[in-house]
C-alpha positions as CSV (number, residue, x, y, z in Angstrom):
1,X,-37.0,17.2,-2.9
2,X,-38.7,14.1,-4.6
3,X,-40.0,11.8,-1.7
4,X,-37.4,9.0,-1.2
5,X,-39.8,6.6,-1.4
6,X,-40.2,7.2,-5.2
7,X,-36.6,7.7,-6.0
8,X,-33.9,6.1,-3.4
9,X,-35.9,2.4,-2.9
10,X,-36.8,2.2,-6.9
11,X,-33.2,2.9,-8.2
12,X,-31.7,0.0,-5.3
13,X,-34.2,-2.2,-7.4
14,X,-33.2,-1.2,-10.8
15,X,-29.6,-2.2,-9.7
16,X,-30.5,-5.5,-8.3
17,X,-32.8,-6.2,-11.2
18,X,-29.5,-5.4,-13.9
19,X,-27.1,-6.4,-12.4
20,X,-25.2,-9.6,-11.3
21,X,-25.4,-10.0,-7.6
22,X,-21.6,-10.3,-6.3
23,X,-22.4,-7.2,-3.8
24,X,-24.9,-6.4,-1.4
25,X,-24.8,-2.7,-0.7
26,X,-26.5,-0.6,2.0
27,X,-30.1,0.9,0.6
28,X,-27.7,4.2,-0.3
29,X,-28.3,5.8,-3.6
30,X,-25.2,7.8,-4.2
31,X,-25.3,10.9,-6.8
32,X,-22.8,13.3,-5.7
33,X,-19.7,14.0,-3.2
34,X,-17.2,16.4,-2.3
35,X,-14.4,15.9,1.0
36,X,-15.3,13.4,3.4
37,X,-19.7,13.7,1.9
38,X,-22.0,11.8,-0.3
39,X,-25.3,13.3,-0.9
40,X,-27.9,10.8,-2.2
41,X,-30.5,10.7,-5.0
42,X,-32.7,12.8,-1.9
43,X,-30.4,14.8,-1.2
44,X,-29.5,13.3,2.0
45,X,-25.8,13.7,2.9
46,X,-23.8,11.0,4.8
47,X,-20.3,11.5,6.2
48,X,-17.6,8.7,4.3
49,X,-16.3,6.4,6.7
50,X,-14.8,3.9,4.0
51,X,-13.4,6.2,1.4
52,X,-13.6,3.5,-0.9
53,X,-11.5,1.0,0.5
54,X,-8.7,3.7,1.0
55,X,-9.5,4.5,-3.0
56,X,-10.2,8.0,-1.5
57,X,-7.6,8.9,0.4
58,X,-7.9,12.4,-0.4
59,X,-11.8,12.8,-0.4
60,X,-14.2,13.0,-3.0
61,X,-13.6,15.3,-5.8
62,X,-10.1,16.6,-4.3
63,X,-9.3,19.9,-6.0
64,X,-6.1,19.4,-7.5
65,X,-6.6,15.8,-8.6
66,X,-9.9,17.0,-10.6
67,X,-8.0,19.6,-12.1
68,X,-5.3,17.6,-13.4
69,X,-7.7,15.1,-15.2
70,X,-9.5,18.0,-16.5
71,X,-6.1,19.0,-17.7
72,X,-5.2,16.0,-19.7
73,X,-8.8,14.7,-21.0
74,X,-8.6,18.2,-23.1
75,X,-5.1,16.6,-24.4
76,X,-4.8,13.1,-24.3
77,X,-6.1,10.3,-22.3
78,X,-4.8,6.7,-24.2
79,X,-1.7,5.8,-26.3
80,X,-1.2,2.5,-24.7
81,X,2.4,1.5,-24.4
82,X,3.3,1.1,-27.8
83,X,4.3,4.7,-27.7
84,X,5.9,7.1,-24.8
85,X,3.3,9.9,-24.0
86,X,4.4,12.9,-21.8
87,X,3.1,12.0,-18.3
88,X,4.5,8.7,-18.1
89,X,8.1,9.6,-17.5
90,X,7.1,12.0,-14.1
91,X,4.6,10.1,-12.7
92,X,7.3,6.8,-12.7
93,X,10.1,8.5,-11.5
94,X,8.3,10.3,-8.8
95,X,6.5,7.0,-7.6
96,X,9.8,4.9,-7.7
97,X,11.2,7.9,-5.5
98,X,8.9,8.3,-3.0
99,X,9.0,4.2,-2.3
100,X,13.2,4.4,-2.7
101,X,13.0,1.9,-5.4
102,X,15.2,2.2,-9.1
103,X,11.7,0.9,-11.5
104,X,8.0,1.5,-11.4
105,X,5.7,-0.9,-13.4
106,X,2.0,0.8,-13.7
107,X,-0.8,-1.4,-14.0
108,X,-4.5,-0.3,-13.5
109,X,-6.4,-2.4,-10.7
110,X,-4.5,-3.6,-7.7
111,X,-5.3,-7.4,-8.4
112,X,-3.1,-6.4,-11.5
113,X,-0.8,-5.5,-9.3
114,X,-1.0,-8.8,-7.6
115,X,-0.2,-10.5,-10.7
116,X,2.0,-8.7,-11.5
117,X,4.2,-8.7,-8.6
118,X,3.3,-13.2,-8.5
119,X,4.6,-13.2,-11.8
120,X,8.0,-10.7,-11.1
121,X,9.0,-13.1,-8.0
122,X,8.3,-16.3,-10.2
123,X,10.6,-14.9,-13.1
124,X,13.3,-13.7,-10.6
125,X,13.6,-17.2,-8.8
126,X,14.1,-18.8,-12.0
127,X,16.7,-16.5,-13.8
128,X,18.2,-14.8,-10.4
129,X,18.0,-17.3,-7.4
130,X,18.1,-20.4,-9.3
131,X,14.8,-22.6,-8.8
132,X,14.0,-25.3,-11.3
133,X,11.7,-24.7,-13.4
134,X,8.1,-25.1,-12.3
135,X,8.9,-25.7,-9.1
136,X,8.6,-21.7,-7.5
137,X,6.6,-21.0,-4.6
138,X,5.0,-18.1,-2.9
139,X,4.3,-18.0,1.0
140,X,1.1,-16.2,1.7
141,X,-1.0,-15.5,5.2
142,X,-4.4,-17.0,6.8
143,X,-7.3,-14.6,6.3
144,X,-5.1,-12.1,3.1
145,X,-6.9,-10.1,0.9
146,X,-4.9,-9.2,-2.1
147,X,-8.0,-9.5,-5.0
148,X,-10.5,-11.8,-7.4
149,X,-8.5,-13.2,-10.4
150,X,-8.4,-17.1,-10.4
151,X,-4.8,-17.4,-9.0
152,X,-5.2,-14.7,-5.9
153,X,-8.2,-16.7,-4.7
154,X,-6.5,-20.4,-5.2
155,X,-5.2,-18.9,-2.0
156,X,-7.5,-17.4,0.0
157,X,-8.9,-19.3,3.2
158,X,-12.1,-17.3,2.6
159,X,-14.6,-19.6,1.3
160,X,-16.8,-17.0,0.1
161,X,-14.1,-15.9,-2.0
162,X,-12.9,-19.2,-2.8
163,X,-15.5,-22.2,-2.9
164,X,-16.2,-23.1,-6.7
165,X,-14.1,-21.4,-8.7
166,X,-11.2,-24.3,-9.3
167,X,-9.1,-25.8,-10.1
168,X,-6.9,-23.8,-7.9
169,X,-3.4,-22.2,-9.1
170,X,-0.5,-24.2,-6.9
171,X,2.6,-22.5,-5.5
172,X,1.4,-20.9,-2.6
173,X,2.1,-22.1,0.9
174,X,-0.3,-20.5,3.8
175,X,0.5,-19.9,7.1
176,X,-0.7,-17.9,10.2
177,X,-0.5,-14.1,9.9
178,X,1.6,-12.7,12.7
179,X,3.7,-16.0,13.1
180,X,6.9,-16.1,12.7
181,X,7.8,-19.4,13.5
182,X,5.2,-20.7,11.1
183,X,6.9,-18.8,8.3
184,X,10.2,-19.1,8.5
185,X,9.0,-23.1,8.6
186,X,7.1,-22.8,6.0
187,X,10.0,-21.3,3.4
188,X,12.2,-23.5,1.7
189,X,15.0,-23.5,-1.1
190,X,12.3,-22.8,-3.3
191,X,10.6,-20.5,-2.2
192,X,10.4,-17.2,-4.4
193,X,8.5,-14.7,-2.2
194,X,6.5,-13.5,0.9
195,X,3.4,-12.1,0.0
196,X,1.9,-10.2,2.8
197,X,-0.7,-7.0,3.7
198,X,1.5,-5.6,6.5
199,X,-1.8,-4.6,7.7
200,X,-4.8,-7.3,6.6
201,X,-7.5,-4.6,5.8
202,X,-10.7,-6.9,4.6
203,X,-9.7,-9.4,7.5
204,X,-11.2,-6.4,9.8
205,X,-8.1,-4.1,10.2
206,X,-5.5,-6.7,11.9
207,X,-2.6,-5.5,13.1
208,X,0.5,-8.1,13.5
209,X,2.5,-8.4,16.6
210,X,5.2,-5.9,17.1
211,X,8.5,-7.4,15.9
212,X,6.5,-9.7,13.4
213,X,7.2,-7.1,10.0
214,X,11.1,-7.1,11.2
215,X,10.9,-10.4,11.5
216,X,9.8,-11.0,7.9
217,X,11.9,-8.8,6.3
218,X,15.2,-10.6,8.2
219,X,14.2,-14.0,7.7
220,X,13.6,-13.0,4.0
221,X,17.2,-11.2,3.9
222,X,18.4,-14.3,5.2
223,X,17.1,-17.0,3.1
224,X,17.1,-15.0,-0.6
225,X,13.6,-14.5,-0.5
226,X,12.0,-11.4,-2.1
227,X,9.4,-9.7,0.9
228,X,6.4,-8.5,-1.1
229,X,4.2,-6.2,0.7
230,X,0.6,-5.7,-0.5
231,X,0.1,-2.0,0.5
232,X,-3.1,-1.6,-1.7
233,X,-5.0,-0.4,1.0
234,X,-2.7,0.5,4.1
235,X,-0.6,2.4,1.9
236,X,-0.4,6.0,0.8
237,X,-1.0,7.8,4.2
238,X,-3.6,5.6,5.6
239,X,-1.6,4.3,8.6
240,X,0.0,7.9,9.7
241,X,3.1,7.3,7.2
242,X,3.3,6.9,4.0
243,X,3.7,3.3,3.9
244,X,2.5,0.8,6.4
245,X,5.8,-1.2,6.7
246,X,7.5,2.7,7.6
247,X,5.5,2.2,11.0
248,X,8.2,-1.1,11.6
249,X,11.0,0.7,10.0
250,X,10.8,-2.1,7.5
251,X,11.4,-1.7,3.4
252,X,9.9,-4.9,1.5
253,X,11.6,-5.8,-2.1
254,X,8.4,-4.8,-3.7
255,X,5.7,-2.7,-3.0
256,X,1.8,-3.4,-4.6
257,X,0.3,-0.1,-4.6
258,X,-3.7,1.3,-5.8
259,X,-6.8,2.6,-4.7
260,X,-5.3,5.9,-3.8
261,X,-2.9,6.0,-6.3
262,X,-5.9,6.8,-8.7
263,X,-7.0,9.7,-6.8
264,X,-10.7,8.1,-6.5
265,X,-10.6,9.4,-10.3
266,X,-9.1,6.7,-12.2
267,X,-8.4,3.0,-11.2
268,X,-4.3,2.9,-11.2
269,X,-1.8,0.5,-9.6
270,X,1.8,-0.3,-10.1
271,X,4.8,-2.3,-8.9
272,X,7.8,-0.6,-6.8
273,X,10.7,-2.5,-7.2
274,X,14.9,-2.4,-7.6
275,X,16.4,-3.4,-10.8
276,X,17.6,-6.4,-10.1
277,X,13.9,-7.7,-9.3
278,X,11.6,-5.8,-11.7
279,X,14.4,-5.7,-14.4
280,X,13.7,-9.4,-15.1
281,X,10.9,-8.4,-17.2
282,X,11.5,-8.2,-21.0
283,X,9.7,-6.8,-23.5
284,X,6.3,-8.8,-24.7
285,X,6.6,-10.9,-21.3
286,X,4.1,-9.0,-18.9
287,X,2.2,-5.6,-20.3
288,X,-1.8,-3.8,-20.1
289,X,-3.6,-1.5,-22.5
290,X,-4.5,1.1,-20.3
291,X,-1.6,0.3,-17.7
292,X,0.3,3.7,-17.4
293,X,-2.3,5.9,-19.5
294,X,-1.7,9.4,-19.9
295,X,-5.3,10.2,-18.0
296,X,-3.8,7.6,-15.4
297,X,-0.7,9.1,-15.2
298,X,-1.5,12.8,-14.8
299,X,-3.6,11.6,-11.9
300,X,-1.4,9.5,-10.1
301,X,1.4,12.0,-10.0
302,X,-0.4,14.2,-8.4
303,X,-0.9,12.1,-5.8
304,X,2.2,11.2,-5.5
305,X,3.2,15.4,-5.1
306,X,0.2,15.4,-2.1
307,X,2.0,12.9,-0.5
308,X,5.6,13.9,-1.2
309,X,4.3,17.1,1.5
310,X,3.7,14.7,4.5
311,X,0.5,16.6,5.1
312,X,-1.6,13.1,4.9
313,X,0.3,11.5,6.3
314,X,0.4,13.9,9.4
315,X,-3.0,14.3,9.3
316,X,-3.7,10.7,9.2
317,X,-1.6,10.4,12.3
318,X,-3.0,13.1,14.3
319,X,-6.7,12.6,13.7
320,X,-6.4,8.9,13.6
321,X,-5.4,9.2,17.3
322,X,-8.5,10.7,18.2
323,X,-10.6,8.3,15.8
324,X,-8.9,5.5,18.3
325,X,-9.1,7.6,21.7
326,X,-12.9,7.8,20.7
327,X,-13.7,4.4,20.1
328,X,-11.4,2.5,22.5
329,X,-14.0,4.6,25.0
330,X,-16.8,2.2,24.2
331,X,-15.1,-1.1,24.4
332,X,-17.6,-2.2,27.4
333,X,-19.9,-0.4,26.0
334,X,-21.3,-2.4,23.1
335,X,-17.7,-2.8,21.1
336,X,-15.3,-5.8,22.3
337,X,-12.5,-4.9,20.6
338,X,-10.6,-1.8,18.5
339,X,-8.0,-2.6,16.2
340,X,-5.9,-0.2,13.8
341,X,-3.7,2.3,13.1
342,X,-3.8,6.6,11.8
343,X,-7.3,6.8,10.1
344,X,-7.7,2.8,9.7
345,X,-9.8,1.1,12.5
346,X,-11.5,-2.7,12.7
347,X,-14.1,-2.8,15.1
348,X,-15.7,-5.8,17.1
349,X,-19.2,-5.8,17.8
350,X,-20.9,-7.5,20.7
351,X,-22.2,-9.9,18.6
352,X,-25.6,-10.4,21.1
353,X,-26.4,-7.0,20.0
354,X,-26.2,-7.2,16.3
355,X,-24.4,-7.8,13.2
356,X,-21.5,-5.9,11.6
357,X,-24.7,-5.4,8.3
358,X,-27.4,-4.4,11.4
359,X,-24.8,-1.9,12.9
360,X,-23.9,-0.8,9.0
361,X,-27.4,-0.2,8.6
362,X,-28.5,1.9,11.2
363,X,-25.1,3.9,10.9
364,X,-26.5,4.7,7.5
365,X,-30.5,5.7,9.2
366,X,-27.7,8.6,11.2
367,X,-25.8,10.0,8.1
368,X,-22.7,8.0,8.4
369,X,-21.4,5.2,5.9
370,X,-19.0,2.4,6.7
371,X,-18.9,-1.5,5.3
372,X,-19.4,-4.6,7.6
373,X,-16.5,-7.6,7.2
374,X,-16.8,-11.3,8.9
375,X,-19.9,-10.9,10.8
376,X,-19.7,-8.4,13.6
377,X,-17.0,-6.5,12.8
378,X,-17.0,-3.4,10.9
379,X,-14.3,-1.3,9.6
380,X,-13.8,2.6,9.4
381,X,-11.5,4.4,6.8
382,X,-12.5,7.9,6.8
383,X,-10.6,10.2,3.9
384,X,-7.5,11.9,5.0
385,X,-9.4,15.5,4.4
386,X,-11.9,14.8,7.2
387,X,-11.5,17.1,10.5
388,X,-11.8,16.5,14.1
389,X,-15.4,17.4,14.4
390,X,-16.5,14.9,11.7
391,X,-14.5,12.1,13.8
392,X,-16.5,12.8,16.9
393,X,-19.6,12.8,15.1
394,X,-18.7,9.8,13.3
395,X,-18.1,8.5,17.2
396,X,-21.1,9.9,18.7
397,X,-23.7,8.1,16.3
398,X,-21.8,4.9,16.5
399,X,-21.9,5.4,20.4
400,X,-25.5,5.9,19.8
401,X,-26.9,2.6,17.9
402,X,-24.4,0.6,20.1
403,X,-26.4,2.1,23.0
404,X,-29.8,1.0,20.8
């Protein structure tokens, strides 16, 4: 093994010295994986407490993921959608039946999807309810994460997301996550959509109050108003189900789905929607060159068959019980707070004894990788593959640098 000091420190500042600095990663040099491990340019393994942002629901490297893009690289991997390739037709009919919608639209990264679905709900207030032209707008939360592009942070009350990049899109009302009151207010007869993460994942893992998803979806039956849920990241078995709204027995009008859609192979997203919403589009009005690829496609449907098992989401349930019996034990005990739900958890650090970066860090020094949010919080979002006696370990070495 070549001494870290030679390989692991030099590549971070070959990174830093190429590249433009919109991320500030753990000291981690990364060169291989497989299930819930990284191994580093050392050969140091960690144990993968983000997966990616949920991008790897199914672990590193999952078998039948791998084999299917082995499969179609030796075929085909880009037509664009000028032309109808062979994987397309599965993977959207499979995706529109596992969310119980009529029409699929795939796109690649899930601020395309976003867009997409900003762009579906402005259309289908025009032409379907009826608003005057120019005049549609969106009702969004306090403290949403739904991606980059110029109109998805004209919207964002994070200033680090935000600050200098106007002129800001208009359309977009914000209000409270979790409050009712302050939505139903806030909609008026112009008002297209709802645009909510039934779960706000880069917020730290926040939870709404029971009743609160319902709530949405009634007021939104009530007043002609499509409910647009954002399950980029609590979707596809992370929660325990397959979406995150099934844990409120609630169906949105359109479903933003990525990250795991793409296996942790290939970035894909897409729309979920019914006919009379998605079937507003036309052709030339909304498309992508690589949205719905054949390499994309013969991915995706495989996830889609994982999850059409209910083993995930099972095993998402099961073991994220114990990920939450484990650290709901050390609230006193250097956490102040646990939030979450299946293998999804925001945690609150005391912040007199360190950061959410500090606690990252030294996670890291014990083999164990997770990402910091919003000072002392940090959130865990282990793949679905992990076992039992990777979540206590996971629990142990947090237990450990909380007790210093």
């Amino acid at each position: 093994m070549i001494d870290d000091m030679l390989r692991t420190p030099g590549a971070v500042r070959d990174a830093e010295r190429w590249t433009a600095h919109n991320y500030h990663p753990l000291p981690v040099v990364i060169s291989s994986a497989e299930g819930a491990w990284l191994t580093d340019v050392d050969g140091r393994r960690y144990l993968d407490f983000l997966a990616g942002y949920s991008a790897l629901n199914f672990g590193h490297r999952h078998p039948q993921l791998i084999a299917a893009a082995h499969a179609q690289l030796n075929r085909l991997t880009l037509t664009s959608r000028a032309f109808v390739h062979d994987q397309f037709a599965d993977f959207c009919r499979e995706l529109a039946e596992l969310c119980g919608k009529d029409l699929v639209l795939p796109m690649n990264t899930g601020a395309e999807a976003v867009e997409t679905g900003i762009k579906v709900a402005r259309k289908w207030g025009y032409q379907v309810k009826g608003v005057p032209a120019g005049q549609a707008n969106i009702v969004v939360a306090e403290g949403n994460f739904h991606g980059r592009t110029t109109t998805i942070v004209s919207f964002s009350t994070d200033e680090d997301a935000r600050a200098d990049f106007g002129p800001y899109t208009p359309g977009f009302t914000v209000v409270p996550y979790g409050d009712l009151d302050a939505l139903t207010a806030a909609i008026d007869e112009n008002t297209v959509a709802v645009l909510l993460e039934p779960i706000q994942g880069e917020q730290g893992v926040v939870v709404p109050p029971a009743g609160y998803l319902p709530g949405v979806r009634r007021v939104c039956t009530e007043r002609n108003v499509l409910f647009i849920a954002d399950e980029i990241q609590s979707g596809l078995g992370r929660t325990g189900a397959t979406f995150a709204c099934d844990d409120e027995g609630v169906t949105p009008d359109m479903y933003l789905l990525g990250k795991a859609l793409g296996g942790g192979i290939v970035p894909v997203s897409a729309v979920a929607a019914d006919a009379d919403v998605l079937g507003v589009l036309k052709p030339g009005q909304h498309g992508s060159t690589f949205g719905g690829n054949p390499l994309a496609c013969a991915v995706a449907v495989e996830v889609v068959r994982l999850l059409a098992t209910g083993e995930f989401q099972r095993r998402s349930a099961e073991l994220g019980a114990r990920l939450h019996a484990g650290l709901t034990a050390l609230i006193g005990k250097g956490l102040v707070a646990v939030r979450g739900r299946g293998l999804w958890a925001g945690l609150d650090i005391d912040p007199a004894l360190m950061t959410g970066r500090e606690a990252c860090e030294r996670l890291a020094e014990r083999g164990v990788l997770a990402k910091d949010t919003h000072g002392s919080t940090i959130r865990l979002a282990p793949p679905l593959v992990v076992t039992e006696e990777e979540i206590d370990h996971a629990v142990a070495q947090l237990a450990a640098v909380l007790a210093g």
